[in-house]
N, C-alpha and C positions, 0 to 999 in steps of 0.2 A: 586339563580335562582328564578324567580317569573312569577308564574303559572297563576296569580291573578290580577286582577286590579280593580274593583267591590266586593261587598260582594255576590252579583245576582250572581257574578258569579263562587264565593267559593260554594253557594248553589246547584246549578247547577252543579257542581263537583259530591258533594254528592248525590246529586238525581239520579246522572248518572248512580248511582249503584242498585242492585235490594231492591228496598222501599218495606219493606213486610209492613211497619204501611198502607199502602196503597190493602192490600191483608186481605183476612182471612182464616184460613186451613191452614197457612204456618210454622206454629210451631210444631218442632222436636229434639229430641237431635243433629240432624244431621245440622238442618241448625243452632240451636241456643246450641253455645256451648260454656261453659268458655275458654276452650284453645284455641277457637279463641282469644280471646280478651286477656289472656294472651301474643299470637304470636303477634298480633298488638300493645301492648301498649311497649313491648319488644323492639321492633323496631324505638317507639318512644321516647327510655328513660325512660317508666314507671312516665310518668308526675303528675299521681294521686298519689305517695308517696310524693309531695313536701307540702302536706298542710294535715291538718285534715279535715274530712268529715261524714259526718250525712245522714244513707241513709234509703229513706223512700219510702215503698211500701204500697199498699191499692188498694181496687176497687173505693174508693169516698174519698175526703177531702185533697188526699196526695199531690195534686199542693197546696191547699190554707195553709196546715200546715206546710211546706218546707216553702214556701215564708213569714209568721209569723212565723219561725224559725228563717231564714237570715236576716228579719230585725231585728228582738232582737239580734242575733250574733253581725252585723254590728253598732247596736247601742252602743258598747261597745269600737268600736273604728276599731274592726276586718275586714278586707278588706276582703268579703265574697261570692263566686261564688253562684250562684244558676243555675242546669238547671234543664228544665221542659222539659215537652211534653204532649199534642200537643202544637201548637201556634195555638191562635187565627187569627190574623191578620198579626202578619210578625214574622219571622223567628227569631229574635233576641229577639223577647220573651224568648225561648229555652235558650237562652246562657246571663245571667245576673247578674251582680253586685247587688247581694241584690232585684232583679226588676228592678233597672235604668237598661238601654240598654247602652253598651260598642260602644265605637268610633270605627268605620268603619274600622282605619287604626290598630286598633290589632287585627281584626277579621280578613280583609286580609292579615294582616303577619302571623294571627297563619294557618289559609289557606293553604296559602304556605308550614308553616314549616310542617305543617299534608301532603300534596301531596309529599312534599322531601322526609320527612322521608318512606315513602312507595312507592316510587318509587323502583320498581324492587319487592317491594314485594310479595308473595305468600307464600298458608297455608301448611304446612310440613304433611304428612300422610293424616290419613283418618279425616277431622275435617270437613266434610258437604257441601255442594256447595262452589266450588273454590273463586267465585266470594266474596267481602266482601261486607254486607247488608250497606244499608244510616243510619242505627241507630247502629251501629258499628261505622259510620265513623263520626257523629253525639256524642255519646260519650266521643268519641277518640278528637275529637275536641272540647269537652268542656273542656275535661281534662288538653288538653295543653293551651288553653285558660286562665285557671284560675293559671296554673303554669306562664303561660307569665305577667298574671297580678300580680304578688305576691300575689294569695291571701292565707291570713290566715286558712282558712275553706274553707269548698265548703258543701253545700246542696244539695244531689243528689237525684232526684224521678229517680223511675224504671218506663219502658216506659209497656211492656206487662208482668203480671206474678212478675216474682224474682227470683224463682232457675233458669233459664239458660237466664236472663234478662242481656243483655252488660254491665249494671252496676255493677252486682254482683262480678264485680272482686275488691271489694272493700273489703279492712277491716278499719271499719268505727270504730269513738269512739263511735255513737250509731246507732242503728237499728231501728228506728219507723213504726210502723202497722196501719194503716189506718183501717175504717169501713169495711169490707167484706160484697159482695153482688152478685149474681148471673150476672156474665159477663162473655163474652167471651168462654162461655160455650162450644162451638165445640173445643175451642183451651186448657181451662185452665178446665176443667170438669165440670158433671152437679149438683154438690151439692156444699154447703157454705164450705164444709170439705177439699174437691178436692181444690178446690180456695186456701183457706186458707193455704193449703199444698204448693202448688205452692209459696204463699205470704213468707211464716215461713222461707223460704230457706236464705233468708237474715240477720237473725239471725246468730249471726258468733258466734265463742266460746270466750268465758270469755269477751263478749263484751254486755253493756247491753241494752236490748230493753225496748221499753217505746209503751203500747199499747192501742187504745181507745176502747172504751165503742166496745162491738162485741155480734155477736148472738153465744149462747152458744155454737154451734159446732166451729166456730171459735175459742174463748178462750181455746175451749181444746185441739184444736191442736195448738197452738201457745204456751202453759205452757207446752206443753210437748215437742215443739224442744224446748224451751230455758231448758228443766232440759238436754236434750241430750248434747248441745252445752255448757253444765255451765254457762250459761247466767242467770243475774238477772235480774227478769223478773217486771216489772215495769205497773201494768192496772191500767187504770185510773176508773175505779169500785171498785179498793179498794184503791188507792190513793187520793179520795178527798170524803170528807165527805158531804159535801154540794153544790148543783147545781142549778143558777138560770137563764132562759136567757129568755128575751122580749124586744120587740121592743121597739123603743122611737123617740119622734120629737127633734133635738137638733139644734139650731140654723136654723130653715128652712127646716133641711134634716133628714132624717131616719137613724138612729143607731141602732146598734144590741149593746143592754146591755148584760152586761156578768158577772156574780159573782162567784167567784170558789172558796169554803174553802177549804185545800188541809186536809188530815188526819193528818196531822203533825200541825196543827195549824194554818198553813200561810193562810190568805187570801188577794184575789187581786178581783179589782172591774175593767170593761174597758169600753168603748164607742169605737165599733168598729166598722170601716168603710163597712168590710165585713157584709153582711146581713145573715141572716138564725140561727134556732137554732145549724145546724150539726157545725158553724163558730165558731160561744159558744164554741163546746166543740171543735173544730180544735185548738183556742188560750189555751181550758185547757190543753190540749194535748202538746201542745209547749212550755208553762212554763212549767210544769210536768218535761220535759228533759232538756230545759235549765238551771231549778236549778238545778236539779241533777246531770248534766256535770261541773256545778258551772261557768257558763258564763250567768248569768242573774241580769240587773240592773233595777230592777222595776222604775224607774223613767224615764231613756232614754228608755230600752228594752220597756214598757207598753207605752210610746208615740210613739212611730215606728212602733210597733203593731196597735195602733188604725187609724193609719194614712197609714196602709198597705191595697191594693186594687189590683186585678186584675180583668183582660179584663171577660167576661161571668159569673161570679159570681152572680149571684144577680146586677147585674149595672145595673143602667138606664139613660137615656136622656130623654129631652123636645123633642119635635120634631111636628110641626105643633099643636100644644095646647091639647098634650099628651105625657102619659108618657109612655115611651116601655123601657118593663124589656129585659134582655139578662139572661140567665142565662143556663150552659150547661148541667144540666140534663138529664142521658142517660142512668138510672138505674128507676128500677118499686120504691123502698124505694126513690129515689132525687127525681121522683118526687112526691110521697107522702109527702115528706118532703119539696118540691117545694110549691104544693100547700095548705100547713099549712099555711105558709110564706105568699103567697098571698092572703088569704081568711081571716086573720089577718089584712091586710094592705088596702086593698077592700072588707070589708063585706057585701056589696050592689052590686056595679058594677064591674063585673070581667070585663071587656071586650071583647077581642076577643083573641086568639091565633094564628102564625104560630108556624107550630111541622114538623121537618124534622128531620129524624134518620138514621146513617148507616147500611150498614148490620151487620148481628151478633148480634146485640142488643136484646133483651126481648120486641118486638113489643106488645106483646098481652097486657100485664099490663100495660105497658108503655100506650098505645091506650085507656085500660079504667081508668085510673085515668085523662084522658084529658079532654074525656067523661062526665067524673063524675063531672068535674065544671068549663065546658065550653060551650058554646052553639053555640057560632059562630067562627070555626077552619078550619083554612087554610093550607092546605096540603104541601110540597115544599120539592126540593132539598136541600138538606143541601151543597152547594159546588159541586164542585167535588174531591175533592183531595182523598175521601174515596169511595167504591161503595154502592151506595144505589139505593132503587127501589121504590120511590115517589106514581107508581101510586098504587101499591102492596098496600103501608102502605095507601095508601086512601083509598081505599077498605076496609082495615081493621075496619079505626075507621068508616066508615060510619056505616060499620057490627053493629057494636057494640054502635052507637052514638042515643038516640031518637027521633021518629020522627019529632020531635019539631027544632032538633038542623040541623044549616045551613054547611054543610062538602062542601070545596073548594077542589080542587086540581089545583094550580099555579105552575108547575113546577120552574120556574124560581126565583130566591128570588127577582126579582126587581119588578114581575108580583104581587108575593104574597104578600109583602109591600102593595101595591097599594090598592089589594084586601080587606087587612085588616084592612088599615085606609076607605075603604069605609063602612067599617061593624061598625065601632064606633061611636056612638055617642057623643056630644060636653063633650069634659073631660075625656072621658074613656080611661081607657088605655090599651095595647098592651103587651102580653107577647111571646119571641123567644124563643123556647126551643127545647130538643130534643137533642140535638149534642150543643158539643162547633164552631162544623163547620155551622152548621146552623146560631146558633148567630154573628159567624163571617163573614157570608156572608150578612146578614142584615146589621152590624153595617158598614162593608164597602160600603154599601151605603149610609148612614145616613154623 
């Protein structure tokens, strides 16, 4: 039977259901529960047992060192799912081979076979609102997706959190921990320790974790679930002995060099496509596990790495005889670590910015590191797909912006473009930040 005839309208399926990535306050043991996700994949055959999988949590880095995962995995010959969350620009970001985007027609067959199988279904006892979340059904559909395709591996990022994140119904051959940072604080707590507790829960027993560089409340709740869990615990503060990363001009364009001596001896050198230092150590991070899983071929693995890119990272286009960065910054450290990147790259002329952020985020710091090396910033909705309050955070940075510096408020991102290439001078260039939804509401009109 076929539900389906569009992928617009597999999505629209899912969306139909209650989208909490779309809410904030909505996380509970009641709405976010593993035994949901146990009853539903139950239903569907348990399609996440047909392949091995790598699952990786973090507040920053964990989409860019999944997708420099998958491609070293895939470089190896392994036919390898990746999903993420959010999407930038279109939905089948989320659901991919490696990063390329899968053909239409297995995405509206897996579609289908997701809506069959749960046809008639409901949750048995007390497991939380009746109804099943779009990132349940989102999951669920990656899972069978990547059974449909044969793949090998799958590379799974967790979407909020980890202990009670729809992904967690995995037992991966490894566990990876992303940088920890103050986010989401009303939902995942208000210290790095809280967070970090939430993050650990993905740690399985006798499975091992591979973890990057962390502020010291982090590391010590994360070595203390893997001594509970028997997990060897793998940080990249004591697995590499030497750490170098700076930018560089290579053929016309900007690379992020990257040198990583591992403590065991091994060293690797890269020219990576991704920009920034946090990228440096995202790719140390990714060797780190793939040699230790023993699925790493420095010669293919390290060319598929440097030739790995996604959407809001650090990207940029030409565009009217300037250069506008994207990049989704949406933590006070990204963008301190944003703007290293950029005052490296422009030491004379920043340009201008728009900065549009959702709710729930760390407005205050976020506000004055924009402050702090920008002069002429443009206020804007980031989308809509999340709720935000534009004029709110205008007010904020003017609060806090000197009287010297020009604060816009463009609600609209097509208004706030406009705005902002009129604030630049011949050459200067343009930075989107704040949200991956804000960069992606820019770059769709570009």
């Amino acid at each position: 039977m076929a539900f389906f005839n569009t992928f617009d309208q597999v999505i629209a399926f899912m969306e139909s259901y209650m989208n909490l990535e779309r809410r904030t306050g909505d996380y509970s043991v009641r709405t976010y529960r593993i035994d949901r996700m146990t009853s539903i994949l139950k239903a569907l055959g348990n399609p996440q047992c047909a392949y091995k999988t790598i699952h990786v949590a973090g507040s920053k880095g964990k989409g860019s060192t999944a997708t420099l995962m998958a491609k070293g995995i895939e470089a190896l010959g392994f036919k390898t799912g990746l999903y993420l969350s959010p999407h930038v620009n279109d939905y089948r970001e989320r659901f991919s081979l490696a990063g390329r985007f899968v053909d239409d027609a297995d995405l509206i067959a897996t579609g289908n076979a997701l809506a069959q199988g749960l046809e008639g279904f409901s949750f048995e006892g007390q497991m939380g609102c009746d109804c099943i979340t779009t990132f349940e059904l989102y999951t669920s559909f990656a899972f069978l997706l990547f059974k449909r395709l044969g793949c090998d591996w799958a590379v799974i990022e967790t979407g909020l959190g980890g202990r009670l994140d729809a992904t967690n119904i995995l037992l991966p051959q490894a566990s990876v921990l992303t940088p920890i940072e103050l986010e989401h604080t009303e939902i995942l707590g208000h210290t790095i320790a809280l967070i970090a507790g939430e993050k650990a829960k993905i740690i399985k027993p006798h499975v091992p974790c591979f973890i990057a560089y962390q502020k010291q409340e982090a590391r010590e709740v994360f070595a203390q679930e893997a001594k509970v869990q028997s997990s060897k615990a793998h940080f990249l503060d004591t697995e590499v002995a030497a750490f170098e990363a700076s930018l560089d001009r290579k053929d016309g364009r900007v690379v992020q060099k990257a040198h990583v001596k591992y403590s065991d001896g091994y060293e690797v050198d890269a020219s990576l496509s991704m920009l920034g230092k946090v990228q440096a150590q995202n790719f140390a991070l990714a060797v780190l596990t793939l040699r230790s899983l023993g699925i790493w071929d420095e010669k293919a693995g390290l060319l598929a790495m440097e030739q790995a890119s996604m959407p809001a990272r650090l990207s940029t286009v030409s565009y009217k005889g300037h250069d506008i960065w994207f990049d989704g910054a949406h933590t006070a450290v990204s963008m301190a670590n944003l703007a290293d990147f950029y005052k490296e790259l422009y030491p004379h002329h920043r340009g201008a910015v728009i900065f549009g952020s959702v709710a729930g985020k760390d407005h205050e710091h976020m506000a004055e590191s924009i402050v702090a090396d920008f002069d002429r910033i443009v206020v804007a909705r980031p989308g809509t797909f999340k709720k935000s309050d534009p004029e709110q955070l205008y007010y904020l940075v003017k609060s806090k912006a000197r009287k010297s510096t020009k604060v816009f408020l463009e609600i609209e991102p097509r208004q706030a473009l406009d705005r902002a290439l009129s604030l630049l001078e011949e050459g200067e260039p343009l930075l989107v930040t704040g949200s991956f939804y804000m960069a992606g509401a820019i770059e769709a009109i570009l």
